[in-house]
VOBA-625924 format. One record per residue: residue in one letter; x, y, z of N, C-alpha, C in turn. Coordinates in steps of 0.001 Angstrom, whole numbers, padded with zeros to 6 digits, always signed. Layout:
BEGIN
AXYZXYZXYZ...
! end
This chain:
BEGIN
X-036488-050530-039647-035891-049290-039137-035847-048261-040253X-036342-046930-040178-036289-046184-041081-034741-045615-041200X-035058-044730-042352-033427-044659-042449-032853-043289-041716X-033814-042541-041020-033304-041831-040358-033101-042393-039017X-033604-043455-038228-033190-044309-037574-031899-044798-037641X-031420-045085-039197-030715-046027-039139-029316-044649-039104X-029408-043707-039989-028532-043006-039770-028364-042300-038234X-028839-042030-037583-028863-042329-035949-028184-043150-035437X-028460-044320-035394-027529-045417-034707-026187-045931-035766X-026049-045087-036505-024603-045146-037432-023645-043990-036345X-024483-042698-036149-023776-041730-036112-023312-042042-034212X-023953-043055-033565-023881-042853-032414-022758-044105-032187X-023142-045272-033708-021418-045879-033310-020595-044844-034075X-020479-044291-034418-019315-043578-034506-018568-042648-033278X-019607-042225-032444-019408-041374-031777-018718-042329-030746X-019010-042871-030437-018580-044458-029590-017226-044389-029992X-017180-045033-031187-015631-045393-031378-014834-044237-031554X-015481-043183-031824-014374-042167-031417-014095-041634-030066X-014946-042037-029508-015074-042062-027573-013598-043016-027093X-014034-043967-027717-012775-045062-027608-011482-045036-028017X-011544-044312-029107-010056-044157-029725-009704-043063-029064X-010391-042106-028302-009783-040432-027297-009153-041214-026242X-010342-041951-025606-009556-042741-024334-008712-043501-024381X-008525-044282-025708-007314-045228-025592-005976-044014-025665X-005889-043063-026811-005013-041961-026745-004416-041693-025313X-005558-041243-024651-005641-040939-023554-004565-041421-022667X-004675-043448-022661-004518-044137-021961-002953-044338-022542X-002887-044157-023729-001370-044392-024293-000378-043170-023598X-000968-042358-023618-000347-040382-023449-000108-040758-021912X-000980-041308-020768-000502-041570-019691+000269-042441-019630X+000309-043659-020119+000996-044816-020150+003131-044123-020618X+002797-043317-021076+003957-042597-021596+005012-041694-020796X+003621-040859-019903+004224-040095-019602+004906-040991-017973X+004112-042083-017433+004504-042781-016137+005670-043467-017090X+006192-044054-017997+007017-044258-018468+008148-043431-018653X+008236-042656-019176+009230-041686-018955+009546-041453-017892X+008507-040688-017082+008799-040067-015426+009432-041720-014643X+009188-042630-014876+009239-044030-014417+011144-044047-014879X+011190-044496-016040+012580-043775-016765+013772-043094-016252X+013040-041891-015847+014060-040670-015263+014216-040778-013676X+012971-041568-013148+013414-041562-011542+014632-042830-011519X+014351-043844-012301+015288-045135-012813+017249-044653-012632X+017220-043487-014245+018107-042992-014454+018711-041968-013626X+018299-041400-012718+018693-040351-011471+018830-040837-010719X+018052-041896-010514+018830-042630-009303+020314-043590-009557X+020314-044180-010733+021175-045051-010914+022552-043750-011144X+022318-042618-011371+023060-041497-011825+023740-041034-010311X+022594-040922-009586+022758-040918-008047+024037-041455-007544X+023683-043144-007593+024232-043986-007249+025171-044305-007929X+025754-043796-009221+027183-044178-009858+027999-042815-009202X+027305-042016-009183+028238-040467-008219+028781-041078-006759X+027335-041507-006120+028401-041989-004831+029033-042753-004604X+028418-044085-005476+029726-044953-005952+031340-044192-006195X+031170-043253-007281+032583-043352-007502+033300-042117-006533X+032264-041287-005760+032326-040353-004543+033242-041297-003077X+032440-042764-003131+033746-043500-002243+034544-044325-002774X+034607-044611-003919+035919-044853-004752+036836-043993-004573X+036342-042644-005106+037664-041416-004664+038199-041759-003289X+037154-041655-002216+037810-041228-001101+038649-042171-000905X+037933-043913-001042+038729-045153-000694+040329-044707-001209X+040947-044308-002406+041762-044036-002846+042411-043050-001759X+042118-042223-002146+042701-040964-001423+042691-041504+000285X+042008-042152+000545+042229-042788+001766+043950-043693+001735X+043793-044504+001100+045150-045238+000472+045734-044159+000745X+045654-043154-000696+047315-042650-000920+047732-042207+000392X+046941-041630+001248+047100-040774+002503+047591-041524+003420X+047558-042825+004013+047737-044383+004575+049088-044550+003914X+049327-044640+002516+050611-044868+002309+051700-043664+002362X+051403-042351+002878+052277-041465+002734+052416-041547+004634X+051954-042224+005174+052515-041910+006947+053230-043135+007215X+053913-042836+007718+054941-044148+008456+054133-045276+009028X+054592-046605+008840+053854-047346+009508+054291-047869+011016X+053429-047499+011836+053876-048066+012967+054400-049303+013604X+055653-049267+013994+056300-050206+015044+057154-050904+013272X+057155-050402+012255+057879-051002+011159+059428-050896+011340X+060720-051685+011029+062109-051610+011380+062189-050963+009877X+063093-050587+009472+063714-049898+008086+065194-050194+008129X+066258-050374+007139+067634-050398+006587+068013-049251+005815X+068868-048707+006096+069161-047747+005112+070230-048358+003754X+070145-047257+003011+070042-048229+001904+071841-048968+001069X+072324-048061+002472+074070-047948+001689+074407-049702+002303X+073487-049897+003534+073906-051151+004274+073301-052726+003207X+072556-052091+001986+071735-053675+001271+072132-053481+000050X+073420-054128-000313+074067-054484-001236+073333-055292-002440X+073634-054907-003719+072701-055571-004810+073343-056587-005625X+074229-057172-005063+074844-058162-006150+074328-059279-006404X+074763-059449-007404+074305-061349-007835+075175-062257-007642X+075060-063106-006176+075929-064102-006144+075272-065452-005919X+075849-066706-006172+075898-067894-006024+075719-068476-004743X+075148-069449-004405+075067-070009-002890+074436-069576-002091X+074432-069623-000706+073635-068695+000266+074162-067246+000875X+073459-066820+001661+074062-065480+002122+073789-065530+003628X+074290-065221+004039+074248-064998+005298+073681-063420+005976X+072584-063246+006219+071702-061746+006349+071452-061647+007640X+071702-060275+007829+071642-060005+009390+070116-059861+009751X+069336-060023+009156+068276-060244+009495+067213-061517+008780X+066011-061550+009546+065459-062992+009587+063547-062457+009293X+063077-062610+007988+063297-062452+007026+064249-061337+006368X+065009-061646+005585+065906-060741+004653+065081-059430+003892X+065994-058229+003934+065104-057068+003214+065691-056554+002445X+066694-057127+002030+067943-056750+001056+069172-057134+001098X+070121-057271+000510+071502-057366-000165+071475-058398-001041X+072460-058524-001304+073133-059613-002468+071765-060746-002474X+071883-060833-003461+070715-061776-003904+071325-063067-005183X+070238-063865-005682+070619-065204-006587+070202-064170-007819X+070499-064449-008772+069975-063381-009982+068799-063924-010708X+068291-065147-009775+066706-065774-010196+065893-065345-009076X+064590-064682-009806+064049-064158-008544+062514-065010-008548X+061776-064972-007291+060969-065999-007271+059865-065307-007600X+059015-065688-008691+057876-065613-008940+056946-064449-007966X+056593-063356-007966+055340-062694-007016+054353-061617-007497X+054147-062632-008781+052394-062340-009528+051466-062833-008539X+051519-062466-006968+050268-062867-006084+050507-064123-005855X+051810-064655-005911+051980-066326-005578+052188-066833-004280X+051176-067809-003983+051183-068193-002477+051849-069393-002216X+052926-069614-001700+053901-070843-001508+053891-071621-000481X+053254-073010-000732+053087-073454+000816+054268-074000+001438X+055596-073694+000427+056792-074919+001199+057788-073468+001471X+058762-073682+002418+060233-072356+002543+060370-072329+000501X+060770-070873+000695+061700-070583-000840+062590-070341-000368X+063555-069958-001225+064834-069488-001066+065178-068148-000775X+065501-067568+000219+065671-066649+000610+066598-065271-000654X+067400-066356-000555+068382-065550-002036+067305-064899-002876X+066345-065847-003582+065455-065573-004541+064366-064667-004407X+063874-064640-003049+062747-063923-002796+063119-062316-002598X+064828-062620-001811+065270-060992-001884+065270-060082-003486X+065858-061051-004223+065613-060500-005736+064059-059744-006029X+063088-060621-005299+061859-060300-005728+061850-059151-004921X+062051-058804-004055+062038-057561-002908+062583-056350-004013X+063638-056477-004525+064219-055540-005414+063393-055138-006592X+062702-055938-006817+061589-055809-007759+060266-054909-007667X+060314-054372-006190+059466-054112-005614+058212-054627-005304X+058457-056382-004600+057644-056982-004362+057300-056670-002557X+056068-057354-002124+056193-057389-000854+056211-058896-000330X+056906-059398+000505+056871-060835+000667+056405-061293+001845X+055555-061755+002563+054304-061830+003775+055040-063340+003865X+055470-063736+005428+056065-064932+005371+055349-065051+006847X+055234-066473+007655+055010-067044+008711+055153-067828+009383X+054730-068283+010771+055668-069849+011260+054373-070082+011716X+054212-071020+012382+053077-072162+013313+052697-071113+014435X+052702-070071+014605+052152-069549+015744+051057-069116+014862X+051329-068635+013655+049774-067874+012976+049145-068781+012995X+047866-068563+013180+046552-069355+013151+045873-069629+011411X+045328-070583+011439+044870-071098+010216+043526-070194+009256X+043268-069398+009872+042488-068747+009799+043132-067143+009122X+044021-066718+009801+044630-065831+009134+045726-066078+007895X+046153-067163+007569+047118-067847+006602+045935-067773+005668X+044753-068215+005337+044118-068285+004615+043804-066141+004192X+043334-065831+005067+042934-064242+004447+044035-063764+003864X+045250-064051+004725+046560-063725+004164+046942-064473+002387X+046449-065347+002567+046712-065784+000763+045528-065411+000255X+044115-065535+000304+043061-064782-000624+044020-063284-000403X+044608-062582+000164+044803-061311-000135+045971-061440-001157X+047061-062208-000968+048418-062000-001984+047885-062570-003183X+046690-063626-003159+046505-064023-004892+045948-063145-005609X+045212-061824-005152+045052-060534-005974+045398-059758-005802X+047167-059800-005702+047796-058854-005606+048992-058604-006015X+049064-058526-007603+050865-058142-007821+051913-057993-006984X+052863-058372-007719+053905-057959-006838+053852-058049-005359X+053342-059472-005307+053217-059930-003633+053317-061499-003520X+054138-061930-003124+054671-063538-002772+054339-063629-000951X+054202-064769-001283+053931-065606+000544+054303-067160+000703X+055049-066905+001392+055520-068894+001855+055580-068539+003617X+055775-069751+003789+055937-069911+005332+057617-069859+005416X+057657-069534+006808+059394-069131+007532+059282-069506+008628X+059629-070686+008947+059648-071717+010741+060187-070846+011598X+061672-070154+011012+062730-069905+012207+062781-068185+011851X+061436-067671+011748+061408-066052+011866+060699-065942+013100X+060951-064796+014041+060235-064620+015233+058827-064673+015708X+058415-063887+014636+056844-063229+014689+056071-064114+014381X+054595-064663+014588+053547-064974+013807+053355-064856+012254X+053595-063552+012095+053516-062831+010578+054340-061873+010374X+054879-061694+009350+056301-060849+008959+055563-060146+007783X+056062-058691+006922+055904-058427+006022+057176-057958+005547X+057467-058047+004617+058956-057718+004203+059126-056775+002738X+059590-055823+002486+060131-055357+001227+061238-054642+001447X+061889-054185-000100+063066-053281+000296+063759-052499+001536X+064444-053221+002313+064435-052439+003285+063852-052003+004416X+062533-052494+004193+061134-052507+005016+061123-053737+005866X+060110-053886+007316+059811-055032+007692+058865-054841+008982X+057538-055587+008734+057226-054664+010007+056464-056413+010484X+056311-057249+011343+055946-058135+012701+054376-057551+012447X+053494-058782+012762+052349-058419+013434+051800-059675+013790X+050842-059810+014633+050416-061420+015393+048788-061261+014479X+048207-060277+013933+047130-060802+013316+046712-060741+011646X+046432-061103+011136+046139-060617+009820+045411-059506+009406X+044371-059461+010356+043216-058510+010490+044112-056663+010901X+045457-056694+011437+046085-055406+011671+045697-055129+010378X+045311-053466+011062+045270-052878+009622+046697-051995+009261X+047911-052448+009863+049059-052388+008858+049358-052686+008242X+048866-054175+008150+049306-055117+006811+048918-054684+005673X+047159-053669+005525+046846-052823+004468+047780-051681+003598X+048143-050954+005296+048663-050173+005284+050463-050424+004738X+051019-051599+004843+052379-051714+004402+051807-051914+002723X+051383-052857+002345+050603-053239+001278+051147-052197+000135X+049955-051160+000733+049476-050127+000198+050717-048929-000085X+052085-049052+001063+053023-048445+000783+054112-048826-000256X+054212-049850+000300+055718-050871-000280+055463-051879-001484X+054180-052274-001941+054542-052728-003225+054346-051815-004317X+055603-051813-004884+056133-051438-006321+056351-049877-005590X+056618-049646-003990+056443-048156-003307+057926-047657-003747X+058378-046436-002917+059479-045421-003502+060537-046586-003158X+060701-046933-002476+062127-047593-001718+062225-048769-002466X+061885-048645-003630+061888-050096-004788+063728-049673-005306X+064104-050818-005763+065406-049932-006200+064888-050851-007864X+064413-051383-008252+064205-051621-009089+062645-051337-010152X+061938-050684-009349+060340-050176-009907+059658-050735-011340X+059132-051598-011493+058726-052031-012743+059008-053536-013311X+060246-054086-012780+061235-054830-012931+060046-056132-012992X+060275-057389-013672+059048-058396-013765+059148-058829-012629X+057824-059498-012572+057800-060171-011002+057427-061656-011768X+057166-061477-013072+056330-063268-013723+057562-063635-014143X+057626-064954-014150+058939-065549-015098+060321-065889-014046X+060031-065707-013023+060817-066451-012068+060677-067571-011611X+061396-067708-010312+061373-069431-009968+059685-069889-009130X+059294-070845-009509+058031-071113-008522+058073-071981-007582X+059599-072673-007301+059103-073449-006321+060973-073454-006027
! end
């Protein structure tokens, strides 16, 4: 091969591999830019989707607060001069069945979300009422099915105790300060709705007060 031959087929691999190194550029510069644009549709959407996420977070809330500022229907109430706060010894005798206040034991029962499968003590649980607990009690007419949603709901839920009550009227009772409202299903959506009013709500006479470190059984 002469050498102008040879410088010829030098200059034409060169031209080659610089053919190759444009297109790989090329191929990197696209590879980049579907990356990015790939990236930003990723991040706008997930941006999207944390807005409406927290777009029905708000409302869920504001749904609440709005739920807990209306009366709940068919609920009984005490006014408050009639539920005496003392600490006495022994039992009490309460004009109503579950109790929503007065004189209480000065040990109050446990309602960090505690679900009790045996009677407590009435004395004790009123204490917890003062605490601004809510106390969800029942007899053998509730069905097995709602006793269960009813405790997955009080075990994540402060300031909320549940045992069974043979000789209360209703299926299901909800009880706090003063409060008390009957319902035959779990699924009512009052039970949300008391929930959502009455624990740790205005009619607490004690607001804050511990609910851990009481009696558990």
């Amino acid at each position: 091969m002469s050498k102008t031959s040879k410088k010829a087929a030098s200059a034409a691999r060169r031209a080659k591999i610089e053919e190759m190194r444009r297109a790989e550029k090329a191929r990197e510069r696209r590879n980049r830019i579907i990356t990015i644009s790939l990236s930003a549709v990723i991040v706008a959407g997930l941006v999207g989707w944390g807005g409406y996420a927290l777009n029905r977070a708000n409302e869920k809330d504001e749904q609440q607060a709005a739920a807990a500022k209306e009366p709940v229907r068919g609920e009984k109430s005490w006014p408050k001069k009639e539920l005496t706060q003392n600490h006495v010894q022994g039992t009490v005798d309460y004009p109503m069945n579950p109790p929503v206040g007065g004189d209480h034991n000065q040990a109050w029962m446990t309602c960090d979300g505690t679900v009790y499968t045996k009677a407590i003590g009435k004395e004790n649980a009123v204490h917890s009422l003062e605490h601004g607990a809510v106390w969800i009690t029942y007899n053998d007419k509730a069905s097995e099915d709602d006793i269960k949603a009813l405790s997955d709901r009080v075990s994540t839920t402060p300031y909320t105790l549940m045992s069974p009550e043979e000789d209360q009227s209703g299926p299901i009772v909800l009880s706090a300060w003063g409060r008390q409202l009957s319902v035959t299903e779990a699924s009512d959506p009052r039970v949300e709705q008391f929930l959502s009013k009455y624990v740790q709500g205005a009619q607490t006479p004690e607001p804050g007060a511990a609910c851990t470190g009481g009696l558990t059984a």
